[in-house]
N, C-alpha and C positions, 0 to 999 in steps of 0.2 A: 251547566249551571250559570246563570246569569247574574243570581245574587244572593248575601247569606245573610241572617239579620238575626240577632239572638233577640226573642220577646220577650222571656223571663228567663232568670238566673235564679237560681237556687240555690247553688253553693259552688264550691271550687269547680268541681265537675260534671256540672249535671245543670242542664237548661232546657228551653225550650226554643228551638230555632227555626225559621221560614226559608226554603231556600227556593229560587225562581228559576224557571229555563225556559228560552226562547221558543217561538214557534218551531217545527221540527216539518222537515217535505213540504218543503213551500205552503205552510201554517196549514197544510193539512192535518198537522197537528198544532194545536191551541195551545201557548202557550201557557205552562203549568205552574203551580206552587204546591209546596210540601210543608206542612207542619210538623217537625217531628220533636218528642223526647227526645234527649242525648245525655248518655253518661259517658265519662271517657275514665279511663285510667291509666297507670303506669301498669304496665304486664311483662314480666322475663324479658329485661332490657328491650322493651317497646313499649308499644301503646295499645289499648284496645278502647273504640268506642263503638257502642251499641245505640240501636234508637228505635222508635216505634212511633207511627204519625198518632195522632190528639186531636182529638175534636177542639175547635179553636175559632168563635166565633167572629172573627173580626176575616171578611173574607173582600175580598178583592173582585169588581166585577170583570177586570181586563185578562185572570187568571180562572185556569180550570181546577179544585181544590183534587191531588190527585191522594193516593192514602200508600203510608210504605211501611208493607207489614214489619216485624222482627223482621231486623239486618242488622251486620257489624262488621267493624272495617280490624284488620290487626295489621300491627303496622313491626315488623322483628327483625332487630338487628342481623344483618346478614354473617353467620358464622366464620369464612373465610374472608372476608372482609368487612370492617368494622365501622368502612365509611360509607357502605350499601346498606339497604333496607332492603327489604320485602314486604309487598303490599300487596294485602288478599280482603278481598271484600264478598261479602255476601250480601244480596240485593234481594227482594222481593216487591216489588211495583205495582201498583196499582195504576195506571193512568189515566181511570173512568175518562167518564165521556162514550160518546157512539166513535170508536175507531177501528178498523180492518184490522186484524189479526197480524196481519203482511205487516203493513205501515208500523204497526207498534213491535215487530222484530227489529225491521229495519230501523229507525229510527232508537232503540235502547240499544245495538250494535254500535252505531254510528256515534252516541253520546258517551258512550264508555270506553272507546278508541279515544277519542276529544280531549277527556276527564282524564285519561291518562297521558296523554302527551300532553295538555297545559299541566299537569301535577308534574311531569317531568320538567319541563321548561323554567317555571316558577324555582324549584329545587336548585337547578342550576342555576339560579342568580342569587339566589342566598349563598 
């Protein structure tokens, strides 16, 4: 993810946000954006956000618009230890466009390795 940008707000928990990612196999894959819904909440000493992409007229021509069915992230307090989390996500992607079946494994492997070790990196310096 390259970049996140809330477009509307709605209330405490719930917005509309665009998130970018770079080109991916040497821009054999096009750089993409995501429109999605988002609610988050507090869940049994964690967090749960949900979201689902939006038709969202304001499109970018340097971006491929890609569509991210139902998915949600839970984020729960680790039991035996209080100062670990657990972090599970479910994804479902869409990343139209004309691309090889291959390239778009490889390439969603690759970015969710990435997403989790900068999520790790960033944690550690808070």
């Amino acid at each position: 993810m390259t970049s996140m940008d809330i477009l509307e707000h709605f209330e405490e928990n719930c917005c509309v946000i665009r998130y970018t990612t770079a080109g991916q196999l040497w821009n054999i894959i096009s750089p993409r954006e995501f429109v999605d819904f988002s609610y988050t909440v507090g869940y049994e000493e964690g967090l749960l956000s949900c979201g689902l992409s939006v038709d969202w007229n304001e499109k970018r021509p340097e971006f491929i618009r890609g569509y991210n069915h139902p998915c949600g992230w839970f984020c729960v307090r680790h039991k035996d230890n209080p100062h670990q989390s657990l972090l599970t996500g479910y994804i479902q992607t869409d990343l139209r466009g004309m691309i090889p079946q291959s390239a778009v494994d490889t390439a969603m492997a690759s970015t969710l390795v990435n997403f989790y070790g900068d999520l790790q990196k960033a944690l550690q310096k808070a």
